[in-house]
C-alpha positions in Angstrom: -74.2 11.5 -21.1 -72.3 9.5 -23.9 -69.8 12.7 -24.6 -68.5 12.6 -20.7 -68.6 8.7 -20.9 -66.3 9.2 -24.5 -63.9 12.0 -23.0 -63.1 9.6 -19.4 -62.6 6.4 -22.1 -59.9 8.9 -23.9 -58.3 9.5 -20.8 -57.8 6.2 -20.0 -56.9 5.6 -23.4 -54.2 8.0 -23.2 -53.1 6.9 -19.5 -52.3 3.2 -21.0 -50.9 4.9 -23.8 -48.2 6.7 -21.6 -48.0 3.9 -19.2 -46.7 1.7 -22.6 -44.0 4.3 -24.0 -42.7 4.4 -20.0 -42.3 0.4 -20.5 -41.1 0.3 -23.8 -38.6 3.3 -23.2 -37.2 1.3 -20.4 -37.3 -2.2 -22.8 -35.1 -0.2 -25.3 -32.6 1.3 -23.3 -34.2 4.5 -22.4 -34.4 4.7 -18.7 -32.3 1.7 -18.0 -28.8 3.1 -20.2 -29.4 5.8 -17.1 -29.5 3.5 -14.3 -27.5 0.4 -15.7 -24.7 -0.1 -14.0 -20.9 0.7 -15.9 -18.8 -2.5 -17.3 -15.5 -2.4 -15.0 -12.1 -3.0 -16.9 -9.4 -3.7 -15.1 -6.0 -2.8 -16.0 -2.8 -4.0 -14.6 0.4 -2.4 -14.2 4.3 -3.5 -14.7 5.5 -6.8 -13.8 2.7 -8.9 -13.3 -0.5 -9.6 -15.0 -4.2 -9.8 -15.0 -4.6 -12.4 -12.8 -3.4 -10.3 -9.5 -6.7 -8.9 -9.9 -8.8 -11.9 -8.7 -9.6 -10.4 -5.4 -10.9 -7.3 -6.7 -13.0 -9.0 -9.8 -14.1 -11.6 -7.1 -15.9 -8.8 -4.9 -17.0 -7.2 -7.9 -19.0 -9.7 -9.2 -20.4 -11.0 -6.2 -22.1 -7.2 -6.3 -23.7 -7.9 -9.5 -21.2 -5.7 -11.4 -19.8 -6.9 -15.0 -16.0 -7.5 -14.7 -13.3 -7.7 -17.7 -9.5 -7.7 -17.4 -7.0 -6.6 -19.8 -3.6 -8.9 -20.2 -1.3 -6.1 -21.4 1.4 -7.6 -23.2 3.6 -4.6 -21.5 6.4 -4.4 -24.6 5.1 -0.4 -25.2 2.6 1.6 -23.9 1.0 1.9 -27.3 0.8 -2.2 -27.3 -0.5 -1.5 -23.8 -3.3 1.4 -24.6 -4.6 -1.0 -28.2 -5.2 -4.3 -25.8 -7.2 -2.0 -23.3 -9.0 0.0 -26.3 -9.7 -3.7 -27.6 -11.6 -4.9 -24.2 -13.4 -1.5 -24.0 -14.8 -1.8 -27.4 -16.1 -5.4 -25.9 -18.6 -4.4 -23.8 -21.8 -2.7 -24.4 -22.5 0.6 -22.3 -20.8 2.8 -20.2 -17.4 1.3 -18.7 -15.0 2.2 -15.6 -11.6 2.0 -16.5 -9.2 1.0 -13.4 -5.8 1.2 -13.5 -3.0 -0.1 -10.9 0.8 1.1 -10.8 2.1 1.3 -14.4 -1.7 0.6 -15.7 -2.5 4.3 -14.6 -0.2 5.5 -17.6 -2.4 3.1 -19.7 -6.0 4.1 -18.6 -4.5 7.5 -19.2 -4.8 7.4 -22.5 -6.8 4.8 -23.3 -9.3 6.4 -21.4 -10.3 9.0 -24.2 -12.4 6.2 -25.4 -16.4 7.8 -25.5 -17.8 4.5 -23.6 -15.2 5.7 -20.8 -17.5 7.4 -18.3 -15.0 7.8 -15.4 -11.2 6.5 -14.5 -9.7 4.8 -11.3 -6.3 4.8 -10.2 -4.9 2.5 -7.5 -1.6 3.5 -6.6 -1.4 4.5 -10.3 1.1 6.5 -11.9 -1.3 9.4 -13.8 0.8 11.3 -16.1 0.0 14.4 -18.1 0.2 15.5 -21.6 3.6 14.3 -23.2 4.7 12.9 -19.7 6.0 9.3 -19.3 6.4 6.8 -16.4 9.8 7.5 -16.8 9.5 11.3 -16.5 7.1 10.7 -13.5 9.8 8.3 -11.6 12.7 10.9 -12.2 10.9 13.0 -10.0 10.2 10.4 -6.5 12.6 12.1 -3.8 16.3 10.7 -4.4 16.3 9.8 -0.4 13.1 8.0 -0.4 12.1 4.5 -1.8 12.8 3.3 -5.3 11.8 1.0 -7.4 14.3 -1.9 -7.2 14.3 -2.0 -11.3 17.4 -3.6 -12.7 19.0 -2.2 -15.8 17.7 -3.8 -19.2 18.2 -7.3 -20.2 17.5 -7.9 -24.1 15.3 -4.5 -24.0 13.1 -5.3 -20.7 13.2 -4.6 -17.2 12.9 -6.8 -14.2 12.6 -6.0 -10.5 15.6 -7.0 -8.2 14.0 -11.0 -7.0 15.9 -9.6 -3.5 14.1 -7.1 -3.1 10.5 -7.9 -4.8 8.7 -8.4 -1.7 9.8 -5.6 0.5 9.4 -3.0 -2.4 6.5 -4.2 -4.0 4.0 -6.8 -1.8 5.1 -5.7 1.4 1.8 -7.0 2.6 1.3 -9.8 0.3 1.7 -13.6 2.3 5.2 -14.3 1.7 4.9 -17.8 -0.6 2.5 -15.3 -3.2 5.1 -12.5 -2.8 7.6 -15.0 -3.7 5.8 -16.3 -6.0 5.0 -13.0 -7.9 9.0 -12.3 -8.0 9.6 -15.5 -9.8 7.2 -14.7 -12.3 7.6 -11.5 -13.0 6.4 -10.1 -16.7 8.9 -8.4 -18.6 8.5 -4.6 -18.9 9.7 -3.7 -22.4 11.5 -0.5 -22.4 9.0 1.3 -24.5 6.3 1.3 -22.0 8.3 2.8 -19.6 9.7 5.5 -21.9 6.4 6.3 -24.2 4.7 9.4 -23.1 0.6 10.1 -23.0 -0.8 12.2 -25.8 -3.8 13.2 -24.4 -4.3 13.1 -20.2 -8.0 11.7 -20.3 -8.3 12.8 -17.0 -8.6 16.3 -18.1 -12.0 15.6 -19.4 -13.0 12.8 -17.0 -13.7 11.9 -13.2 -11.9 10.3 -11.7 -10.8 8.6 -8.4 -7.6 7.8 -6.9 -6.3 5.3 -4.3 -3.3 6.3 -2.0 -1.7 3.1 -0.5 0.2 4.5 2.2 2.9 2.1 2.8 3.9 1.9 -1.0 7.5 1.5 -1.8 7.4 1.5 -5.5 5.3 4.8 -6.1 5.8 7.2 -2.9 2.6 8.3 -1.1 3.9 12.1 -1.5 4.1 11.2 -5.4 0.7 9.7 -5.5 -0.9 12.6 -3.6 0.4 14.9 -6.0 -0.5 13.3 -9.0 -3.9 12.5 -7.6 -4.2 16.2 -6.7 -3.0 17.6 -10.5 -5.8 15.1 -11.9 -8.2 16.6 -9.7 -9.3 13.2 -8.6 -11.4 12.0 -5.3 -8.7 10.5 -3.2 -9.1 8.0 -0.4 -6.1 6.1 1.3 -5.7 3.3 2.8 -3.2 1.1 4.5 -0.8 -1.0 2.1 1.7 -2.0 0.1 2.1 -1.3 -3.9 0.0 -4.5 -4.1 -2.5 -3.4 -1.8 -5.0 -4.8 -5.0 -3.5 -8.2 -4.2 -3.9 -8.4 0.0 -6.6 -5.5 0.3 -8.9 -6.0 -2.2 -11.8 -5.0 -0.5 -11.0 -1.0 -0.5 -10.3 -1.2 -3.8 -13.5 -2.9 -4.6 -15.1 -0.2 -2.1 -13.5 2.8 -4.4 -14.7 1.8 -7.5 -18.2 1.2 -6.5 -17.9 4.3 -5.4 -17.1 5.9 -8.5 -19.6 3.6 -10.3 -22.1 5.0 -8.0 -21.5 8.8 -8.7 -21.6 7.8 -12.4 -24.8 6.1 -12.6 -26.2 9.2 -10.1 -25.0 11.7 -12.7 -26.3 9.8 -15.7 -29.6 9.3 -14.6 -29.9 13.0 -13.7 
């Protein structure tokens, strides 16, 4: 009778055994790096800085997700893709990389970063290999919208003060738009002209937001782009600063994308 009693003690043995590894794996990153959800980085684009963001990193965090936001000094796209590189290396884990107007350029290439696990665009410009903003803008229809950029001043650019608002946060309440125009961030030259080495998108997902009233970056041009990167695309209403008065579908987009990366790493 002992030899039954000794064998079922075993079992249990080995039961609590198993049941412990399970924990610990979980305690040490095992199970959770498969479920935990990705850091979000927030890029912004030409003009303005990190601070149009606070919509988006407000909704964010009230979902529990972990926010940071780059301040590109926007003087060169290499300046631009070392500051973003610099907040990615930051954070522990997996991180989203999300980029708005110019800031698509940036997430472009700073996105070849192994923590990057997937890339968002917001009315983005997403060029390819050897392919600047400038090369990308050449292309907009020469009957349609342009961006109301003035020609350099000391080696940056500014936006047209006249014409801020209408081209650029169409949407936007007009003592912000107004606001934004005044304090615009100089563009230096170099990020405009610089071209990406290596399109992360090519190896990444990614997803890509179409604001469909955008005067800086034409829908056509963002549906195109979107559709070369093989991104998901969803559009929406709004201006180029849809980020700024909608932020709620662009918080919607990249929990999305946060939620198809967590369901493919935990596969």
């Amino acid at each position: 009778m002992k030899y039954p009693a000794l064998a079922a003690a075993l079992a249990l043995s080995a039961q609590a055994g198993n049941l412990t590894a399970q924990s610990q794996q979980k305690t040490d990153g095992g199970s959770a790096r498969s479920t935990a959800r990705p850091t979000i980085v927030l890029v912004h684009g030409g003009f303005v800085d990190g601070s149009g963001w606070a919509g988006v990193f407000e909704l964010l965090r009230k979902d529990g997700y972990n926010v940071a936001i780059v301040q590109n000094p926007t003087i060169s796209l290499a300046g631009d893709v070392a500051a973003t590189r610099s907040v990615i290396n930051a954070q522990t884990g997996p991180v989203i990389l999300v980029g708005h107007s110019y800031g698509g350029a940036v997430i472009t290439e700073a996105g070849n970063d192994p923590k990057v696990a997937g890339l968002v665009y917001i009315a983005a410009f997403v060029p390819d290999n050897g392919q600047s903003v400038d090369a990308l803008i050449k292309t907009f229809p020469a009957g349609g919208p342009q961006p109301p950029i003035l020609p350099p001043r000391d080696g940056f650019l500014y936006l047209d003060k006249a014409k801020f608002a209408a081209a650029f946060a169409a949407d936007v309440d007009a003592e912000t738009a107004a606001f934004m125009a005044e304090a615009q961030v100089p563009w230096g030259l170099a990020a405009l002209t610089e071209s990406v080495t290596e399109a992360a998108w090519k190896s990444k997902p990614s997803w890509f937001l179409v604001a469909t009233a955008d005067k800086m970056i034409p829908p056509d041009a963002q549906r195109f782009m979107s559709k070369r990167a093989g991104a998901t695309v969803t559009e929406t209403p709004g201006s180029h600063a849809l980020y700024v008065s909608r932020p709620a579908p662009v918080a919607a987009l990249i929990k999305q994308a946060a939620a198809a990366i967590n369901t493919t790493a935990s596969r």
